[in-house]
Structures are given as structure tokens and as C-alpha cells.
C-alpha positions in Angstrom: 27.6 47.0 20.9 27.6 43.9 19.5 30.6 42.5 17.2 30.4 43.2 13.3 31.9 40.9 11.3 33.7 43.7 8.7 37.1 44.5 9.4 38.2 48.1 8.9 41.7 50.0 8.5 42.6 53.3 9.2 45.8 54.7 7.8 46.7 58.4 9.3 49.7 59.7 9.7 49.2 61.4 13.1 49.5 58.6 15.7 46.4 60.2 18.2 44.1 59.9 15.0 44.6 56.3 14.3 43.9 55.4 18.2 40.8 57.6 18.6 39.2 55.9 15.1 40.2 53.0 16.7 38.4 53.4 19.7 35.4 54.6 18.2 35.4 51.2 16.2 35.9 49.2 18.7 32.6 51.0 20.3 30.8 50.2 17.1 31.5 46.4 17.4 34.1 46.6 14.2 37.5 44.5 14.2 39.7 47.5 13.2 43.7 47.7 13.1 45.8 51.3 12.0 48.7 52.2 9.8 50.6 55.4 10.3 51.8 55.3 6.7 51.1 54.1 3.0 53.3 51.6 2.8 52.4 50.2 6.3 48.7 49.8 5.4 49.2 48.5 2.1 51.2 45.7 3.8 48.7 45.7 6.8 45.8 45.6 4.0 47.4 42.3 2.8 47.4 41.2 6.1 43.8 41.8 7.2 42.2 42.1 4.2 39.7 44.7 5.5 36.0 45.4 4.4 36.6 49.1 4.5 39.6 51.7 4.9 39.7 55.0 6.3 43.1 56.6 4.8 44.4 59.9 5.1 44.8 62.2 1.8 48.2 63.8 2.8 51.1 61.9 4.5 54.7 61.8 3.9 56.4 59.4 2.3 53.4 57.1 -0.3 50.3 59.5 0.0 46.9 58.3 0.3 46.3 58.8 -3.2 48.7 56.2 -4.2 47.9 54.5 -1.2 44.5 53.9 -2.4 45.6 53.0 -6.6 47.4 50.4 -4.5 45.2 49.3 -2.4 42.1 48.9 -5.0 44.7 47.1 -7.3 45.2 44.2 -4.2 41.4 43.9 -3.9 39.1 46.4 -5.9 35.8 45.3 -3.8 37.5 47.3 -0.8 35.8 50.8 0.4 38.0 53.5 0.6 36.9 56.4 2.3 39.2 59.0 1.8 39.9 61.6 5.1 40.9 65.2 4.1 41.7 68.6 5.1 39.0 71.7 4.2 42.0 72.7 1.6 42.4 68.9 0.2 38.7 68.8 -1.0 39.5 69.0 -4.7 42.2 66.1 -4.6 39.6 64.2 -2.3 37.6 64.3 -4.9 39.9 63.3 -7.7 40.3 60.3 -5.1 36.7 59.3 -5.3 37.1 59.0 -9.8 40.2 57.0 -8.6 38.1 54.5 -7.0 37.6 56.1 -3.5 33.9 55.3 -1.9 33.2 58.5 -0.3 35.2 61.0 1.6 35.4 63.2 5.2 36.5 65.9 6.2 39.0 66.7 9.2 38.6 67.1 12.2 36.6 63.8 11.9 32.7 63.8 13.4 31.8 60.4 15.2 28.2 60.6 14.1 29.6 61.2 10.3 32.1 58.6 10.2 29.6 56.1 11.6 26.9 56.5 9.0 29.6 57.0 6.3 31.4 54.0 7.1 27.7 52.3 6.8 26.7 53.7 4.2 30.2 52.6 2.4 29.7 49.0 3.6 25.9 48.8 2.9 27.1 49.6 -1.2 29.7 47.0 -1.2 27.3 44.2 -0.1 24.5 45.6 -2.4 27.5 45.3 -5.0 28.8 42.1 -4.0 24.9 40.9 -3.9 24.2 42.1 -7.2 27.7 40.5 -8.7 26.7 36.9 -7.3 23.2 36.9 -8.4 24.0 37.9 -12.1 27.0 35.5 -11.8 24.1 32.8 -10.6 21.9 33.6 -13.6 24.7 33.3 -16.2 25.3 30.1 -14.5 21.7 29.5 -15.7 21.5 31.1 -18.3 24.2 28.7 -19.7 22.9 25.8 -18.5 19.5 26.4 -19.7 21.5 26.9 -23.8 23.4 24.2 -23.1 19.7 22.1 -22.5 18.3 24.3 -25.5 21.7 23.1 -27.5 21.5 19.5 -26.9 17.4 19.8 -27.0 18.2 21.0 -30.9 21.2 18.7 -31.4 18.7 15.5 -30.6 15.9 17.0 -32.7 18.3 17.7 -35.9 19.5 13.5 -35.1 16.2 12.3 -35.1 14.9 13.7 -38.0 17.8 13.1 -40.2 17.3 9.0 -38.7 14.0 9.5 -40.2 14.9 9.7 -43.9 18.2 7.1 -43.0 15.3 4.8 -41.5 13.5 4.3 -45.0 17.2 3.8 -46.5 18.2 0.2 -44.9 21.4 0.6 -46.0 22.4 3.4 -44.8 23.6 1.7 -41.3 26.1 4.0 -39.8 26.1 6.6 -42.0 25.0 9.7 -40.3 27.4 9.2 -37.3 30.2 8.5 -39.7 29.3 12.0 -41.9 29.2 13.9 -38.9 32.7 12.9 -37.9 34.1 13.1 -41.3 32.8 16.5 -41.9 34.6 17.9 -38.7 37.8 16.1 -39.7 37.8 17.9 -42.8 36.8 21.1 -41.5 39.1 21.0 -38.7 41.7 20.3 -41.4 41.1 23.2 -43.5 40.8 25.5 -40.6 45.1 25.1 -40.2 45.4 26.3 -44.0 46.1 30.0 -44.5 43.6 30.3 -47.2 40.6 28.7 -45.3 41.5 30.2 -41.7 39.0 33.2 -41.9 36.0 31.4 -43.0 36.5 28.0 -41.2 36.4 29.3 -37.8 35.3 27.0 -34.6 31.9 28.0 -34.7 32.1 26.5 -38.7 33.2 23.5 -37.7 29.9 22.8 -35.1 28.1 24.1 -37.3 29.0 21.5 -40.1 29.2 18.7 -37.5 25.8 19.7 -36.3 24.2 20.3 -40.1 25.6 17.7 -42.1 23.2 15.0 -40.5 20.5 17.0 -42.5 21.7 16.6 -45.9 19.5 13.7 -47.3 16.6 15.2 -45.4 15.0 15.2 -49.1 14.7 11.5 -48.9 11.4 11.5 -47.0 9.9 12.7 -50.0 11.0 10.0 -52.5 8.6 7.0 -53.0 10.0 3.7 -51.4 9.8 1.9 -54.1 12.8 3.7 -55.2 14.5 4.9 -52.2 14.2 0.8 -50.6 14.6 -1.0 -54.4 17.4 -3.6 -54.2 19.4 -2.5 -57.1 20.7 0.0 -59.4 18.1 2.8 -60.0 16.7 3.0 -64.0 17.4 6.7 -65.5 14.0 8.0 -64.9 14.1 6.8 -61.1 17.6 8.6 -61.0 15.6 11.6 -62.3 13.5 11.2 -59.4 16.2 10.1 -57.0 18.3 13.5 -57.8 15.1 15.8 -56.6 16.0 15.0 -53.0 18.9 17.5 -52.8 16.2 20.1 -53.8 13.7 19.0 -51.2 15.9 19.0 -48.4 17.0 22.3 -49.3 13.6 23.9 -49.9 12.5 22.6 -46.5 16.1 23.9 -45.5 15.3 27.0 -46.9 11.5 27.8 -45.4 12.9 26.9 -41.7 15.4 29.8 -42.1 13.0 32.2 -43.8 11.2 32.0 -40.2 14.1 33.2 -38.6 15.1 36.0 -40.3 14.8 38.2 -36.9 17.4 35.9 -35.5 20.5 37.5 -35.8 22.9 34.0 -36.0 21.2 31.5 -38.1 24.3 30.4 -39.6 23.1 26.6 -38.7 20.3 26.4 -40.8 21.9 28.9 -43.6 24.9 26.2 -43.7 22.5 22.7 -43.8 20.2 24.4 -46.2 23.5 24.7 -48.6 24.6 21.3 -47.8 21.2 20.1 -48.7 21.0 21.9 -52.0 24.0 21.2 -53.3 26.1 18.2 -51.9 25.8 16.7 -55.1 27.3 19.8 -57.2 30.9 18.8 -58.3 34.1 21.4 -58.8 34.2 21.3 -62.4 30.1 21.5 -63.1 28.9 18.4 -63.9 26.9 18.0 -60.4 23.6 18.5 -59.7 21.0 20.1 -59.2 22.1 23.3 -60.2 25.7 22.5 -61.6 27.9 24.6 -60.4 31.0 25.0 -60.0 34.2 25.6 -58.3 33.9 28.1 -55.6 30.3 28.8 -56.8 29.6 26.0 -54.8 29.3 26.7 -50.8 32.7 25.5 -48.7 30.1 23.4 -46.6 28.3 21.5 -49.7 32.4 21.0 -51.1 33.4 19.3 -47.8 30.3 17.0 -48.0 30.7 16.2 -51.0 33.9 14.2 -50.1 32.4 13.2 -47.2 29.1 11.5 -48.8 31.4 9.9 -51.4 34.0 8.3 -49.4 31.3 7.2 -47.2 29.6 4.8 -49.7 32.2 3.7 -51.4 34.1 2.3 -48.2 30.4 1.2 -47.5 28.2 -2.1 -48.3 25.6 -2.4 -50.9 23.5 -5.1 -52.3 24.8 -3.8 -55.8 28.0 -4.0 -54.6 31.0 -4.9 -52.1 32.7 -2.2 -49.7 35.7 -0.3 -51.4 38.7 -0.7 -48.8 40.7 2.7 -47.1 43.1 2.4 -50.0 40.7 2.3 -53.2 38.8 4.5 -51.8 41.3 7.3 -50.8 42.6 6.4 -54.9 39.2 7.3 -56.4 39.0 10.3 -54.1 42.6 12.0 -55.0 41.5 11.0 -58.5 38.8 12.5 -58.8 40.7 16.0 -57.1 40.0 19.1 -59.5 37.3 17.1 -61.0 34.3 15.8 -58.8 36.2 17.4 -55.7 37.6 21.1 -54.3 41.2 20.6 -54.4 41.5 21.8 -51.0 39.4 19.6 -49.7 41.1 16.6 -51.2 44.1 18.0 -50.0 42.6 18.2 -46.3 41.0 14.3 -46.9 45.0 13.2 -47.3 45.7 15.5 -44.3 43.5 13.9 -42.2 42.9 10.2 -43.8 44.0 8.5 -40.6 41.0 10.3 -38.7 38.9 9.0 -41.4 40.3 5.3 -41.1 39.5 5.2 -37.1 36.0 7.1 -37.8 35.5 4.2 -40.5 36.4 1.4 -37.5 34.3 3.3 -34.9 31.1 3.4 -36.6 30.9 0.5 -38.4 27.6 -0.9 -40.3 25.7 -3.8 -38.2 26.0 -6.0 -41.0 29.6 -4.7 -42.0 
């Protein structure tokens, strides 16, 4: 017979039982050792670590039903095949709900054993088989979302840089936004009255979106998006449509996925869109409203878009420094701003002062 590569264990009581198994194993080409009590092949079990294990019902001493609880605690991919008495047939089978593979009865039939123990094995490789493919296609499977993720991520970038392209001001700004965004989120996520809502898929979620709020700007004529200068009040008329734009476009993408179950993403940019320029007491717009009328994402880009040009250059006027800007912005706390999230922006200035220094305008 040639030699198998599965190691079994038999566990019996009665000495002359163990070597005859053994015997018969050794026949069949399987490495096999014996125990002649519970506590003996537990310990030989964590020896040997066997494929399979034949193990007697009633011993003295640890029985083979606690025998075999311990046993499929050590390693739970282990066959037990439970050896029984005609009268133990009912507690055999109480085994087999405990975790047991299969049982036999006493006195043990050579043919029976062999194409149980086969039959035992040829389950835990189908099993073991079945475990490392599925493991192998969640491997995949999460490779292939992380490719769908960063697919998405690098679309969402590229059309934002389309409506910052026709700005040539703009510089840095969607990197710095991004960052900002998170820092404030993150913030607001260690406050008790934020910690349901702002959760971690929240904040990538607003670091992912908040590149899309001036998405609106591809529909505003150049010659007032690119005019070197301050805007009259009919071009600010104009200019102010772009929150709607963006969110309207916003909108229509997530109408199309209303069979998506999680489409928080585009739910949370189409808010940011419409209404990053609402302000806490009203007097924002397009719609102005107000205080927590106004969706947690839009409140934090708010802050966001605002300390991000005024710390920024224009050809109307110079950059604001850390300190003036951070002035204006505590300020303007209860008014133009959540409070919370003015709160969070003094939390978490230094974050904003390196994000400031790490994305820097080219002509800054």
C-alpha cells in the first residue's frame, strides 16, 4: 500500500483495540499513533496534529464526548469519527451535532472503517478546498473594489480639475479642500454630539465628495468665471447659479442609482454642491437656510471653502495669513459658520496650518 500523507489517531480505552486499528492503518498506508485515554489523545492530538481521529464514546476518566469538545476546540478542521457500543448509539449521535464527522459501531468492520475514514477525509479536503477558493475570491473580490475605488476616486479628481482648470486661480485648491474637510470631520467625529452621524465611512465620504463642490463652474461663461477682478452684481447673480448646477448634476447622477442600496457618496456631494454657500444664520445662498437646516457636509465646507481663499492669492487681493484668517473665521462663528464646526476648525487649526504648507499655490 503506498504511504498517505494524513495522519490519524485512535483513542480507545482497551489496549488490543488501539493496536489492531493501528495495524489496519499501517496496511492502508496511514501514519497513525493511539491514546488509551482522553487526556492522553488530547495531548497526543497536539502533538501530531492528525487529519482524522477515531475515539472511543465511553472511557473512564475524560470520555470521548469531552474528548472530542476538546479536541475540535485545538483544531476544528479535524475529523472525528466517533466509535460506539449498539447501546451508545443515541449519545453517538449527540456526538456528531457536537461536531463529530461520522460514527461506528463496535466490534469495528475493517471494510467499514476504511471507507468511513475516506469518506471523512475526502469531506475535510472538499471543505478545506472550498474554504481556500472563497478565501481566494474575496482576495479578489477586494482587490478588484479597491481597482473600482481608486478607478472612481480618479474620475471624481479629474472632473472636479475640470471646472478648477477654467479658474486659474484656483492653484491648489481642491487638494487643500480635501484635506481640510477630513480634518474637520475627523474633529467632529471625537465630539459626543456628532459621534453617531460622523462615522469613518463620513469622513471618506467627505474627503472623496468635497472635490465636487464647484462642479457648477463648468457652466458659467468665462468671461466671468476667468475676469481679473471683482465680479459686477448681475455677474454675481450669475456667478451664485453654480452651487445649483453642480447640485442638479449632483442630483440626476444619484437619481440613477436609486437601486443601489449605499449611495451615500453622491447623496453627500450633491448637498455639498447645493448648498456650500448657505450660512448658519440664513443669509447664504441659494436656498438660505439655516442652522441645522443646512446638511452637516455643506456646514463643514463651508468653513472649508472660506478659509481656503482667504489664506489664498488673488489678483483682487493679497493672501490673508493663519492668524487673520483663523480671526475672521471664529468671528464669523454663529453667524456665517455652524458653531461646532468653528469649534472643530480651532480643534484642529494646526492640521490646517501644515495642509496650508503642503499644498501650496505655484505662484504662492
Amino acid at each position: 500500500m503506498a504511504e498517505r500523507t494524513e495522519k490519524i489517531l485512535a483513542v480507545d480505552d482497551e489496549l488490543l483495540a488501539c493496536e489492531n486499528i493501528r495495524k489496519f492503518l499501517a496496511r492502508e498506508g496511514f501514519k497513525s499513533d493511539y491514546a488509551t485515554s482522553g487526556a492522553e489523545g488530547v495531548e497526543k492530538a497536539r502533538q501530531m496534529r492528525p487529519e482524522a481521529v477515531l475515539l472511543d464514546v465511553r472511557m473512564p476518566g475524560m470520555d470521548g464526548i469531552e474528548t472530542l469538545k476538546q479536541l475540535k476546540a485545538m483544531d476544528p478542521d479535524c475529523v472525528v469519527i466517533m466509535v460506539t457500543a449498539v447501546d451508545e448509539v443515541e449519545v453517538a449521535l449527540s456526538a456528531i451535532r457536537d461536531g463529530a464527522s461520522d460514527f461506528l459501531r463496535k466490534p469495528v468492520v475493517f471494510a467499514e472503517l476504511r471507507h468511513t475514514i475516506e469518506s471523512a477525509l475526502e469531506k475535510r479536503r472538499l471543505v478545506l478546498e472550498n474554504r481556500e477558493y472563497s478565501r481566494g475570491l474575496e482576495i479578489k473580490v477586494a482587490e478588484r473594489t479597491v481597482e473600482i475605488e481608486l478607478t472612481r476616486d480618479a474620475t471624481i479628481f479629474a472632473l472636479a480639475k475640470l471646472a478648477e482648470y477654467r479658474d486659474p486661480e484656483t492653484g491648489g485648491h481642491l487638494e487643500r479642500i480635501r484635506e481640510y474637510t477630513r480634518a474637520l470631520a475627523e474633529q467632529l467625529r471625537k465630539s459626543a454630539a456628532h459621534a453617531g452621524v460622523v462615522d469613518e465611512q463620513f469622513v471618506a465620504n467627505i474627503h472623496k465628495g468635497s472635490v465636487l463642490h464647484d462642479i457648477g463652474k463648468v457652466g458659467i461663461p468665462d468671461e466671468i468665471l476667468r475676469k481679473p477682478g471683482p465680479l459686477t452684481a448681475d455677474e454675481f447673480k450669475i456667478m451664485k447659479t453654480h452651487s445649483t448646477l453642480g447640485g442638479r448634476v449632483l442630483y440626476e447622477a444619484e437619481q440613477r442609482l436609486l437601486t443601489v442600496t449605499n449611495r451615500s457618496f453622491l447623496t453627500m456631494a450633491k448637498d455639498i454642491a447645493f448648498c456650500h454657500h448657505e450660512k448658519w444664520d440664513g443669509r447664504g445662498y441659494p436656498g438660505g437656510i439655516k442652522g441645522e437646516e443646512i446638511p452637516l457636509p455643506a456646514r463643514i465646507m463651508a468653513l472649508a471653502d472660506v478659509y481656503d481663499a482667504l489664506i489664498s492669492k488673488r489678483c483682487y487681493k493679497k493672501p490673508f495669513t493663519h492668524e487673520e484668517a483663523r480671526g475672521i473665521i471664529l468671528d464669523s462663528a454663529g453667524k456665517h459658520f455652524d458653531p461646532a464646526v468653528a469649534e472643530a476648525f480651532k480643534e484642529a487649526e494646526s492640521r490646517f496650518m501644515a495642509i496650508k504648507d503642503s499644498y501650496r499655490d505655484e505662484s504662492a
